[in-house]
C-alpha positions as CSV (number, residue, x, y, z in Angstrom):
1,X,124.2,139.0,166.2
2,X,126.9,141.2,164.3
3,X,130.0,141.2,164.8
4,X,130.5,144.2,167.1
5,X,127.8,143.6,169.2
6,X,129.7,139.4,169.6
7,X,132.5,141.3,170.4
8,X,131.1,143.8,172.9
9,X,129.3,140.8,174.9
10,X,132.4,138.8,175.4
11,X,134.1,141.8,177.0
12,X,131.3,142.9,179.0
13,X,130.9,139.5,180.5
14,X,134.4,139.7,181.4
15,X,133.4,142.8,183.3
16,X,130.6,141.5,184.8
17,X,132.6,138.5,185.9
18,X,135.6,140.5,187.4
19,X,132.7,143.1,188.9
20,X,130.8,139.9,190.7
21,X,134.3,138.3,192.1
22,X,135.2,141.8,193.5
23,X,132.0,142.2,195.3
24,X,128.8,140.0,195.3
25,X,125.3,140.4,193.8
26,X,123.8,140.4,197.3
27,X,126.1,143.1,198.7
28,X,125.8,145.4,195.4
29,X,122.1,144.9,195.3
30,X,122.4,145.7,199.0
31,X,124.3,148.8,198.5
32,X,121.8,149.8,195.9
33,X,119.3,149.4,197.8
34,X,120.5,151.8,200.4
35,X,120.5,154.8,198.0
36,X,117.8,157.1,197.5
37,X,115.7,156.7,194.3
38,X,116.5,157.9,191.2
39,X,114.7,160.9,189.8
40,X,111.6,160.5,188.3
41,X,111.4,159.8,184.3
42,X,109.0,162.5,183.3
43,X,107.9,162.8,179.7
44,X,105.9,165.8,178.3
45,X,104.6,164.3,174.8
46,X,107.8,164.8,173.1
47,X,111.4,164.4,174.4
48,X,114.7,164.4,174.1
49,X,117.3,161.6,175.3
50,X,120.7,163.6,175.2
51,X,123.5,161.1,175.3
52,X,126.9,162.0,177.2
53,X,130.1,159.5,174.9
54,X,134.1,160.2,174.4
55,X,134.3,158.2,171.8
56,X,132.0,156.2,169.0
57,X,133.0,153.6,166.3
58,X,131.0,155.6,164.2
59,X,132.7,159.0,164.8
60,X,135.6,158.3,166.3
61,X,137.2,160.6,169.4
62,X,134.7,163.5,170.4
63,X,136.0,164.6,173.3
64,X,139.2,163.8,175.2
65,X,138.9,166.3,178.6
66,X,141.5,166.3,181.1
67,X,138.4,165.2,184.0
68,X,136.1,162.9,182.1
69,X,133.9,162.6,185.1
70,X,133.4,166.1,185.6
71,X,132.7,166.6,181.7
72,X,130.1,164.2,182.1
73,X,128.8,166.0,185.2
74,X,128.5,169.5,183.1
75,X,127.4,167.8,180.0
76,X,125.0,166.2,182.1
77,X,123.7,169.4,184.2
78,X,123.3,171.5,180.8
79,X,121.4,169.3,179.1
80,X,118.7,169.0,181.9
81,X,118.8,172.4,181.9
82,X,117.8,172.7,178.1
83,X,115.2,170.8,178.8
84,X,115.9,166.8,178.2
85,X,114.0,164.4,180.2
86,X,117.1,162.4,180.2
87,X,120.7,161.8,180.0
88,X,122.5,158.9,178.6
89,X,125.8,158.2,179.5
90,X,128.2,155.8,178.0
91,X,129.9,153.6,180.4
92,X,131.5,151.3,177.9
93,X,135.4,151.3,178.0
94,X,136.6,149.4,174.9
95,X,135.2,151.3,172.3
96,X,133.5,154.9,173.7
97,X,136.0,155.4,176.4
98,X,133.0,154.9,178.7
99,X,133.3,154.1,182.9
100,X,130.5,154.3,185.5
101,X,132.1,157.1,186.9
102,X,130.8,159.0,184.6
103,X,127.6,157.7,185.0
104,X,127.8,158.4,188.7
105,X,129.4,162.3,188.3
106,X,126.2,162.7,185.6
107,X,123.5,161.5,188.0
108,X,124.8,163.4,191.3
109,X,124.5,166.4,188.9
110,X,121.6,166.9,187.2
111,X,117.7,167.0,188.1
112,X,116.8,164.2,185.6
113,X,117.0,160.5,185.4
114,X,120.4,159.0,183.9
115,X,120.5,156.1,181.9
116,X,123.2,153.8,181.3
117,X,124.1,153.0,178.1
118,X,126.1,150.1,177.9
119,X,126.1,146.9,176.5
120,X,124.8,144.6,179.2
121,X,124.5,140.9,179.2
122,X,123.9,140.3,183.2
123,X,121.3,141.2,185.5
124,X,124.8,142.3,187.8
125,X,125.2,145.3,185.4
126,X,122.0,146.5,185.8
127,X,122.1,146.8,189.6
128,X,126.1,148.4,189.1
129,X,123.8,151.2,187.4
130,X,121.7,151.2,190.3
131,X,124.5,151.5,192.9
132,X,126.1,154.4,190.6
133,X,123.2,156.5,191.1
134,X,121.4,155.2,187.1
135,X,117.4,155.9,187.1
136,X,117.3,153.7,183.4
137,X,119.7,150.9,181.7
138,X,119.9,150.4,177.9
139,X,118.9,146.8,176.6
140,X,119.9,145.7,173.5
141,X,117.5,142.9,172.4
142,X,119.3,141.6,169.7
143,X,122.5,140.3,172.4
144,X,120.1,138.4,174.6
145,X,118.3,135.5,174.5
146,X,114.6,135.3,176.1
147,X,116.2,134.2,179.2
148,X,119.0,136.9,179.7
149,X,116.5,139.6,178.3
150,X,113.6,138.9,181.2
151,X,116.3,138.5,183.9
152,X,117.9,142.0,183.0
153,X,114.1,143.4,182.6
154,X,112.8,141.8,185.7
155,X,115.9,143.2,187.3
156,X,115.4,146.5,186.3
157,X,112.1,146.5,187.3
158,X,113.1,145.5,190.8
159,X,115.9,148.0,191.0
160,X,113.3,150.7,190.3
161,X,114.5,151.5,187.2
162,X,113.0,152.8,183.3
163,X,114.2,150.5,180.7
164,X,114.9,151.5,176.8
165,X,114.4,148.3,175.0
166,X,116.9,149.0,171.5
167,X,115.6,147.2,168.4
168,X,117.2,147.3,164.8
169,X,114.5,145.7,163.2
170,X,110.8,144.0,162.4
171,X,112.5,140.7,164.3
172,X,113.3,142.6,167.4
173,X,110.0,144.8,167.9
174,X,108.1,141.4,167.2
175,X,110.4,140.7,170.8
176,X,109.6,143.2,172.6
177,X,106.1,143.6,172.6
178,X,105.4,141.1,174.7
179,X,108.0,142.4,177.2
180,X,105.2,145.0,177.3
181,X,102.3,143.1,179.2
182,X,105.0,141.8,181.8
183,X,106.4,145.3,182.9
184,X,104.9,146.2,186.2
185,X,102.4,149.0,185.7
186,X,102.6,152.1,187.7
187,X,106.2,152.1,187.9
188,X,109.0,153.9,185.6
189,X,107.9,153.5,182.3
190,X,108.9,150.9,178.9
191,X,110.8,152.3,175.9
192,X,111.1,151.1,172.7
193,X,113.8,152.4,170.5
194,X,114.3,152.1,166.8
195,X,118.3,152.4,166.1
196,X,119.1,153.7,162.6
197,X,122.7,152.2,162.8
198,X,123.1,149.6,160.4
199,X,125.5,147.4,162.7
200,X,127.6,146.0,159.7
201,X,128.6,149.4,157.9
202,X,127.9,151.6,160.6
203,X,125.9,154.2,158.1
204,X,122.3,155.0,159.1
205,X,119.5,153.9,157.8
206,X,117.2,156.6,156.8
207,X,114.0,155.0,156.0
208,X,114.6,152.8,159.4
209,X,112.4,154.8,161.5
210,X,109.7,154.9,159.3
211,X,109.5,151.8,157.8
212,X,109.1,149.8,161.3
213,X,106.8,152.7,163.1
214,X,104.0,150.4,162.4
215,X,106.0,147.0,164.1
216,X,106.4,149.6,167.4
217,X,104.6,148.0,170.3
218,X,101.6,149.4,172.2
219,X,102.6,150.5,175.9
220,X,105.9,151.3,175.4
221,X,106.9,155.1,174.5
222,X,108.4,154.9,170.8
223,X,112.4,156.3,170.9
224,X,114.6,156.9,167.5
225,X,118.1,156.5,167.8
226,X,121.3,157.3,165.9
227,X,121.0,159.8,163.4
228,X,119.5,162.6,164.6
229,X,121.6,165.7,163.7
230,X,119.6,168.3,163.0
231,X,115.8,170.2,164.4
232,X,114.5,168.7,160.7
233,X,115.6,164.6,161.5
234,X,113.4,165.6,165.2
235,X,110.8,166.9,163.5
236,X,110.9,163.4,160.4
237,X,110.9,161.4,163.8
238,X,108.0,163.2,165.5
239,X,105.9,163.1,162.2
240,X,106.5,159.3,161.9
241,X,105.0,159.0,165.5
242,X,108.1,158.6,168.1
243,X,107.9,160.2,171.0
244,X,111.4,160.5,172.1
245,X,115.0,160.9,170.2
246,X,118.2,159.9,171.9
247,X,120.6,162.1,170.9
248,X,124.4,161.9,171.7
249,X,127.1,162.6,168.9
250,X,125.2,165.4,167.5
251,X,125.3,166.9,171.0
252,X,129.0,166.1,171.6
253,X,130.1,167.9,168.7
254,X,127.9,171.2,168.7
255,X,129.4,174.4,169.6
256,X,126.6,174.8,171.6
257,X,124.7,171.6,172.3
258,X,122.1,173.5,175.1
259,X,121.2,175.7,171.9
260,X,121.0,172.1,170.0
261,X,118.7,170.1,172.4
262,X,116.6,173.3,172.6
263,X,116.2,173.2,168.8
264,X,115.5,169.4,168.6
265,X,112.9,169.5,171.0
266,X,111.1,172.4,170.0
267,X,111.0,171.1,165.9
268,X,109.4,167.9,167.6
269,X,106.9,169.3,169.7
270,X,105.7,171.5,167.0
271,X,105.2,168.8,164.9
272,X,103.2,167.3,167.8
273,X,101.3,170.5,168.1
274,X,103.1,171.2,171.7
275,X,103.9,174.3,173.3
276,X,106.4,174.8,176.6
């Protein structure tokens, strides 16, 4: 594990831990319970992940608003409305300035699922994303062992809720695949992302994506992360068979980023051969 993602698993343990002693599993799970589902994760061939963050280690501060909530709310409602089949939202406070507020301001806003990004080590968090109104949760394969991975799966998969499965290399996608075969069918669906990120530098990787397309396991819907900027890196993604890009500090920093998620998705599907 690098050294930022050692770092942000000590302090999100110690949020999970103060989360859990200020109210219990069984009444959050409760509480979850009571809400209605989430929307429905529905993907058209090829899609676009647009990602709602403050603040990145790559890229420093990329928005300070007075109401972070209700940023994440309009950021949230626009990008739905220029067509992504999801939103991210970062809910991380150390480093992207993140809180599930935001997360819950994004979801009672917009028509589409929201996912929460996050770097979660406990089966507690997924269920917080749950009871904020999440329809997906991020995992990071590369902070968890087998045992903490297939706890947070299984409870996502309880909770009712899509899972992106983030991989940074041969070694992780040989670790997920067979997380495929034990995700209930019929349900929200598996994804599989590729981050471009190299962890220790922080610089993307270019020939990431397509030197481990062929590692990407079947079943699960093929996502590239980090590094998409521009309609050309959508349509490089689509051509090297991904089905989805996550999108956030791109977004964040257009002058118009409904104009942006438009573009992205529309260089993608035409390299798909899609129309809409």
């Amino acid at each position: 594990m690098s050294g930022l993602l050692a770092r942000m698993a000590v302090t999100s343990r110690e949020r999970a831990d103060a989360a859990r002693a200020a109210e219990p599993l069984a009444d959050l799970r409760a509480r979850a319970r009571d809400l209605p589902p989430a929307p429905p994760l529905r993907l058209c061939g090829f899609d676009l992940l647009a990602e709602v963050k403050l603040r990145a280690p790559s890229a420093g501060v990329l928005a300070r608003p007075a109401d972070p909530a209700a940023t994440a709310a309009e950021r949230a409602e626009a990008y739905a409305a220029a067509g992504a089949a999801a939103v991210s939202v970062l809910t991380e406070p150390t480093r992207f300035d993140g809180d599930l507020a935001h997360l819950a301001a994004a979801a009672r806003a917009c028509t589409v699922p929201v996912l929460r990004k996050d770097f979660l080590v406990d089966r507690y968090q997924v269920w917080e994303a749950r009871a904020a109104g999440a329809g997906g949760v991020l995992l990071i394969v590369r902070m968890l062992d087998e045992s903490a991975l297939h706890a947070l799966l299984d409870a996502a998969a309880e909770a009712g809720l899509f899972a992106l499965v983030e991989a940074f290399d041969a070694s992780d996608l040989a670790r997920v695949a067979p997380l495929v075969a034990r995700w209930p069918e019929g349900g929200p669906p598996l994804l599989a992302g590729v981050n471009s990120r190299d962890l220790r530098t922080l610089d993307i990787d270019r020939g990431r994506l397509r030197a481990l397309a062929a590692d990407l396991p079947t079943g699960a819907v093929p996502v590239a992360e980090s590094g998409i900027l521009v309609p050309e890196d959508a349509w490089d993604a689509a051509e090297a068979g991904y089905a989805m890009i996550l999108v956030g500090t791109a977004l964040m920093a257009a002058p118009d980023p409904s104009a942006l998620a438009r573009s992205l998705l529309a260089s993608g599907r035409t390299v798909r051969g899609e129309t809409r």
